[in-house]
Structures are given as structure tokens and as C-alpha cells.
N, C-alpha and C positions, 0 to 999 in steps of 0.2 A: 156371680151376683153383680146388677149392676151398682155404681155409687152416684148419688144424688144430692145436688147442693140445695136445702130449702129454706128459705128466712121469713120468719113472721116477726116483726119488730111493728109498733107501735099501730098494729089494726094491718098490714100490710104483707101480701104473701107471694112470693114468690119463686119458683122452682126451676133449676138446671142442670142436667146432668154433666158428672165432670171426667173426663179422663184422669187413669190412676196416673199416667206419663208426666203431663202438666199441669194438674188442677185448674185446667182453661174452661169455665162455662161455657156448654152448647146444649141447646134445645133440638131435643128428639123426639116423636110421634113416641117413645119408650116407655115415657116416664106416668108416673103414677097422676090420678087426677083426685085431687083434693073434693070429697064431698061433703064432709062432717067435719070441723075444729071444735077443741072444747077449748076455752079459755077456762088458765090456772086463776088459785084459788090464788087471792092476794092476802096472805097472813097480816090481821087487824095489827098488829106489834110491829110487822117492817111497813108496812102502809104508814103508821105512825109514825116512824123514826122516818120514813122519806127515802128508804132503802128505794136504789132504782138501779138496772142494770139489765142484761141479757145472759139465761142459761143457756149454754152451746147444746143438743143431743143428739147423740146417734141413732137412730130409730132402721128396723126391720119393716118394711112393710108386705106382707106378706098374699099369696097367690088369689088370697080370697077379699083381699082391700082391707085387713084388719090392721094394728100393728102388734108386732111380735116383741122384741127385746129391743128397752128401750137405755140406753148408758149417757151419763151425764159425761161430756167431753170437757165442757169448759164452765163450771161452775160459778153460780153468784154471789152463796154466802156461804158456801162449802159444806153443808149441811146446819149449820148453827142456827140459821131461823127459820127453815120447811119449807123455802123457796125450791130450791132445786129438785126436792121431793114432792112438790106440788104439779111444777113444770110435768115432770114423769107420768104422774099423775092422769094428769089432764091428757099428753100425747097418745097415750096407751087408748084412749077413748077416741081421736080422730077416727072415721073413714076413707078409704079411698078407691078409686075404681084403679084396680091393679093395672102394674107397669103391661107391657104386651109385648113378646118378642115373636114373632112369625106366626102369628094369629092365636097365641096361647099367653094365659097369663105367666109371670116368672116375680121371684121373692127381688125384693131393692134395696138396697140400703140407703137413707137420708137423710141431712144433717137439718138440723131445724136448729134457729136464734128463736129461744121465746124469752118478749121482753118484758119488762116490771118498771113503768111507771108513774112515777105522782102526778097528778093533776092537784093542784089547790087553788080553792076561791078566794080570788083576790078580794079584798077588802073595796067595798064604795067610796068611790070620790066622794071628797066633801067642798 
């Protein structure tokens, strides 16, 4: 199985496959092509508190561009407000047009940053 570095932080996606030796990004014709993202649900209760951070996950994505088994690696609020179970949530529904190893698709694993934050309306000059 191959292993894949992918990071979606603040609208922004980007993907590298890594060596298990050095964890040195490098881009390969391999890796899976992002079709469908869903953005997580943002829970009204940490959206109000201002809660903001990145869920780390490990995701399968599997021969047919679906994703398979998804694990929270580096959690945001460790289950206590439904961020990290939202993140899951939402990954579990991306698409992708599967990885390809000698003209056949093949199962990937990849690590996805989905982030959580606040925007708030500054008040008008007076």
C-alpha cells in the first residue's frame, strides 16, 4: 500500500506521496486525484467558543476512488465537542480518482490536516 501526505488547511489542498525511509515529499503520476471534498460540519458550540485547530487523519482510499477506513491521528478536541467526529464524517464522503500502479488502480493510504476556523465580523469604524 502506498503512503500519502495530504493537507487541506484553510480552503487549500495539497498532496505528496512519501517514502516510509524518510518522510521526504515527492510527487508521483501514483497518487490518487481529488474529485469530490466534503467540508466538516462546524459544531454551533465550538464555532461559538472560537475553538480553531487542525484534525490530523489517516484515510484508505480505496481501488474504486472511495474512502475506506478513516482514524483520527492527531486530534483537536479529543472527542469532547464532535470536531474530530465530524472531520471523519465528512472524509468518509470525499471522491477520488484512484491511485494507478502499472495501468491498474491499487488501495493508498493518506494523511489529510482538516482545519477549523473562525472568521469573525469586525465591528465598523466610527
Amino acid at each position: 500500500m502506498h503512503v500519502l501526505k495530504m493537507s487541506i488547511l484553510l480552503g487549500l489542498l495539497s498532496m505528496a506521496p512519501m517514502t516510509a525511509a524518510d518522510q521526504t515529499p515527492r510527487r508521483t503520476p501514483n497518487e490518487p486525484e481529488l474529485l469530490k471534498a466534503v467540508k466538516p460540519e462546524y459544531t454551533p458550540e465550538r464555532r461559538a467558543a472560537g475553538t480553531a485547530g487542525s484534525v490530523r487523519l489517516s484515510a484508505e482510499v480505496l481501488t474504486d476512488g472511495t474512502v475506506g477506513d478513516v482514524k483520527v491521528v492527531r486530534p483537536l478536541d479529543e472527542n469532547k465537542y464532535g470536531l474530530d467526529q465530524e472531520a471523519v464524517k465528512a472524509m468518509k464522503q470525499w471522491v477520488f480518482k484512484p491511485a494507478m500502479k502499472d495501468g491498474e488502480p491499487v488501495r493508498v493510504l493518506i494523511h489529510v490536516d482538516i482545519g477549523f476556523s473562525v472568521t469573525r465580523k469586525s465591528e465598523p469604524a466610527q
